[in-house]
C-alpha positions as CSV (number, residue, x, y, z in Angstrom):
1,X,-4.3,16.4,-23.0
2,X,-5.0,14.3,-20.0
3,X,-2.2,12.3,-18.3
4,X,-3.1,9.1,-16.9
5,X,-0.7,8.0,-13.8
6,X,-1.0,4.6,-12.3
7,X,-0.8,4.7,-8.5
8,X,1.4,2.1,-8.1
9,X,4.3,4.2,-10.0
10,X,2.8,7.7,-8.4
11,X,5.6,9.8,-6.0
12,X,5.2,11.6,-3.0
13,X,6.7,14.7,-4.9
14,X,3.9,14.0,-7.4
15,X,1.4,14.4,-4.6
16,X,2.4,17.3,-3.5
17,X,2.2,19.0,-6.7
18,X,-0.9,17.9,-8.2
19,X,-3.0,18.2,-4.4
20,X,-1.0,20.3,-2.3
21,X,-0.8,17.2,0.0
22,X,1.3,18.0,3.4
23,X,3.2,15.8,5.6
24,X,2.3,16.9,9.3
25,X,5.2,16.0,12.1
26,X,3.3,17.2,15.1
27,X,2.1,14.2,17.2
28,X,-0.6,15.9,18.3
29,X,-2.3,15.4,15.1
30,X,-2.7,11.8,14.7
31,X,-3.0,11.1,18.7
32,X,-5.8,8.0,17.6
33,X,-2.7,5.5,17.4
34,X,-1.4,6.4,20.4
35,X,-4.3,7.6,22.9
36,X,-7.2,5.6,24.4
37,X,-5.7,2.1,23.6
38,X,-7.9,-0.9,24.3
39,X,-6.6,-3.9,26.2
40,X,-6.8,-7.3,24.2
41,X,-7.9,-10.6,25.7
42,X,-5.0,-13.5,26.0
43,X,-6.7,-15.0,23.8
44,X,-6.4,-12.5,21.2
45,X,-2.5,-12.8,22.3
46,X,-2.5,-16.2,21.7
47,X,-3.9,-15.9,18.3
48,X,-1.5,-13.2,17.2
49,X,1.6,-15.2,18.6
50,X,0.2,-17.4,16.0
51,X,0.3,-14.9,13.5
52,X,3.7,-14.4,14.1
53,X,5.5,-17.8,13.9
54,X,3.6,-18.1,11.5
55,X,5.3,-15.3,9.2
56,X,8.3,-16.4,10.7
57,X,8.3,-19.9,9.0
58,X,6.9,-18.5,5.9
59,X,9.9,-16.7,5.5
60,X,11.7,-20.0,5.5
61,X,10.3,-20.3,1.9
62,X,11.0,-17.3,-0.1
63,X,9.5,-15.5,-1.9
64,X,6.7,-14.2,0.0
65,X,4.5,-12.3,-2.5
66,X,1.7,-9.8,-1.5
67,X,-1.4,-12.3,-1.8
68,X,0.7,-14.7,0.9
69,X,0.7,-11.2,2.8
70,X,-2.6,-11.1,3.0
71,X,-3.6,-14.5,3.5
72,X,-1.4,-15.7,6.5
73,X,-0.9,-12.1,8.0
74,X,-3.7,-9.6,7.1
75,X,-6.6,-11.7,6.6
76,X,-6.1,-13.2,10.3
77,X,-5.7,-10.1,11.6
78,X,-8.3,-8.1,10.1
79,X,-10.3,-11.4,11.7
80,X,-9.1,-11.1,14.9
81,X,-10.3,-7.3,14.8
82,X,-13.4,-8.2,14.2
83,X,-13.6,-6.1,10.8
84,X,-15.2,-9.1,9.4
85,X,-18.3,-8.5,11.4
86,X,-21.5,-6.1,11.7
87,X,-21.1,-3.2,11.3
88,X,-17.9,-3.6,9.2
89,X,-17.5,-5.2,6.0
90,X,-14.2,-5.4,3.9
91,X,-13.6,-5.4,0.2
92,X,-11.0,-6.2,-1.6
93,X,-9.6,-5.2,-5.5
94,X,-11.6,-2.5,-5.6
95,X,-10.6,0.0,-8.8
96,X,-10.4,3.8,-7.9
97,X,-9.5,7.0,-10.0
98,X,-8.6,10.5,-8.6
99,X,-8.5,13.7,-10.4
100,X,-6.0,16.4,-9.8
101,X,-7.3,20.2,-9.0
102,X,-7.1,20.8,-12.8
103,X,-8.0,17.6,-14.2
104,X,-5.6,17.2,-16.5
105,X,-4.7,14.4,-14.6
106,X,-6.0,11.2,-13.4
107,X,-4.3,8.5,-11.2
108,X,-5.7,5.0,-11.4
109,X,-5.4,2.1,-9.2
110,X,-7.0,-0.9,-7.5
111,X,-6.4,-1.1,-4.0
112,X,-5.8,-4.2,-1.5
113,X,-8.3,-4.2,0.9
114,X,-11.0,-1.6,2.3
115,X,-13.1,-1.4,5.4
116,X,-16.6,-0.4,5.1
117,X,-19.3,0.6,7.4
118,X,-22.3,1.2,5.3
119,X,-20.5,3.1,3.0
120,X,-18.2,4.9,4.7
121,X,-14.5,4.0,4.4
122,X,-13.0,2.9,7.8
123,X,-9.4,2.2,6.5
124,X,-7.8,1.8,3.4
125,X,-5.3,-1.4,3.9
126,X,-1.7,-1.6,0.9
127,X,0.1,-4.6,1.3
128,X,3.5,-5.2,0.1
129,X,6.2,-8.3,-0.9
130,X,8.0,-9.1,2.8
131,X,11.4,-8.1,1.0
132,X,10.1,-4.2,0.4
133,X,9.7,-1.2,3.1
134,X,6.4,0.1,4.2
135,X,7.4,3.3,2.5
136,X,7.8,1.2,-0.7
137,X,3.4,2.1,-0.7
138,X,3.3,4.9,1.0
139,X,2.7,7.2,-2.0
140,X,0.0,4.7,-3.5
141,X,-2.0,4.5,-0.4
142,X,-2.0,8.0,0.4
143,X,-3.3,8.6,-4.0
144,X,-6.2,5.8,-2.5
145,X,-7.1,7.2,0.5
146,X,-7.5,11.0,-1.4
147,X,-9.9,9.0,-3.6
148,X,-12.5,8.7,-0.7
149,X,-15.6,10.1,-1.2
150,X,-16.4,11.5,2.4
151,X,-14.0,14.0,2.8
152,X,-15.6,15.5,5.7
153,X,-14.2,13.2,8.1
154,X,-10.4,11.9,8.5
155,X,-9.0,9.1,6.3
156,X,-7.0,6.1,7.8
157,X,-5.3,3.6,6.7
158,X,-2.7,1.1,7.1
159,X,0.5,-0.5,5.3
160,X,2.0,-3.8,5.9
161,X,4.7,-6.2,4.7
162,X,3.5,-8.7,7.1
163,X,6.4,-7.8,9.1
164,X,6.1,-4.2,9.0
165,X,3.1,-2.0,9.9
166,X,2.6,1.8,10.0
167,X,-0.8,3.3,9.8
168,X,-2.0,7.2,8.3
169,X,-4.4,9.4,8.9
170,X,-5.3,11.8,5.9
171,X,-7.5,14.9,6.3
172,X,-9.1,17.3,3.8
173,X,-9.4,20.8,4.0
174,X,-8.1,24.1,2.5
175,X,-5.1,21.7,2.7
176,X,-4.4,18.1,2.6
177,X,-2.8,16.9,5.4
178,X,-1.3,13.8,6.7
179,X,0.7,11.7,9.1
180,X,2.0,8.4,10.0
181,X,2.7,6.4,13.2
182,X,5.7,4.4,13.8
183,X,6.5,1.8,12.2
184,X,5.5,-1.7,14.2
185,X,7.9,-4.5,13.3
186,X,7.7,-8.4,14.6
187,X,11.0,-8.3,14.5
188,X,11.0,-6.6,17.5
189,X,11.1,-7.9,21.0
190,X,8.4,-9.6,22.0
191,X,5.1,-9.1,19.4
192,X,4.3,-5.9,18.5
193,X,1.3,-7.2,16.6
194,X,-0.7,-6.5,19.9
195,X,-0.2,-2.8,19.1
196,X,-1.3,-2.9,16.0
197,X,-4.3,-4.8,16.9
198,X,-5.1,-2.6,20.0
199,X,-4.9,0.3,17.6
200,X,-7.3,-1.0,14.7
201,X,-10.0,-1.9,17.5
202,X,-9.4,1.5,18.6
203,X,-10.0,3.2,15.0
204,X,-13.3,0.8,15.1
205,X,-14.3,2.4,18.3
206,X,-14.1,5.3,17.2
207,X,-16.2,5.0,13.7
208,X,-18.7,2.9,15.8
209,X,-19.0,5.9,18.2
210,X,-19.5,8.7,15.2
């Protein structure tokens, strides 16, 4: 009989058992968040200090659901990073089913946001309600990103609660692999939303350059 999971109530434990997935604590294995930075432009800054009060006054008005997520935090963002343009295009609701090792299992889902050159996924993007934790998705992004179809390269992608960010990087080989950055919040001094945007242009650079 085959078991139907829904990615959205899949575990971490469930991961590991059904793919063998591993969580890899060396830094020197996802160095792309944190090496080779590009600058941004004050303009950029300006636009993401935007970004931020914004978020901040939405918060004034609870609740802030996932599709306000995306609209006056991710949207912009994926804007200012120029994912919007050629050679990048980004889709949205798309539906996805993986298949465990013995395919008695399937895990269905439709995922927030993905970033496409030609066909190739760039980055898988999970957003969640302001009121949860980043790792509130991390299971469900991590059963997305296993679902892409060009395992020969690395996976990335990124979480947000519009005031938390952490991005992954998923690999495939004899073992599945993966890793997260820190966790950027704008709740922190000053606005961390200029690291996250230095390190999406970053992941961009280096898909444009492969």
């Amino acid at each position: 009989m085959v078991q139907i999971l829904q990615s959205k109530d899949i575990t971490l434990l469930e991961l590991e058992t059904l793919f063998g997935l591993q969580l890899i604590r060396n830094q020197e294995f996802f160095r792309e968040w944190q090496d080779n930075l590009p600058d941004i432009t004050e303009l950029e800054k300006q636009q993401l200090d935007k970004v931020q009060a914004g978020y901040f006054n939405l918060l004034k008005y609870p609740p802030m659901l996932e599709n306000v997520v995306k609209m006056s935090v991710l949207d912009p963002l994926l804007f200012i990073s120029d994912f919007y343009l050629a050679p990048f295009y980004v889709k949205s609701e798309k539906a996805i089913e993986i298949y465990a090792a013995d395919e008695n299992t399937i895990i269905k889902g439709s995922l927030d946001a993905l970033v496409l050159k030609e066909q190739f996924w760039v980055m898988v993007i999970e957003s969640k309600q302001a009121a949860f934790s980043v790792e509130a998705g991390l299971a469900q992004i991590l059963a997305y990103m296993l679902a892409n179809p060009y395992p020969e390269k690395p996976s990335f992608g990124m979480i947000t609660t519009g005031g938390s960010f952490m991005f992954l990087k998923l690999v495939k080989g004899e073992t599945l692999r993966y890793a997260t950055s820190k966790v950027f919040e704008l709740r922190n001094p000053d606005n961390e939303l200029y690291d996250v945007l230095r390190i999406l242009k970053r992941l961009s650079q280096l898909v444009i350059s492969h």
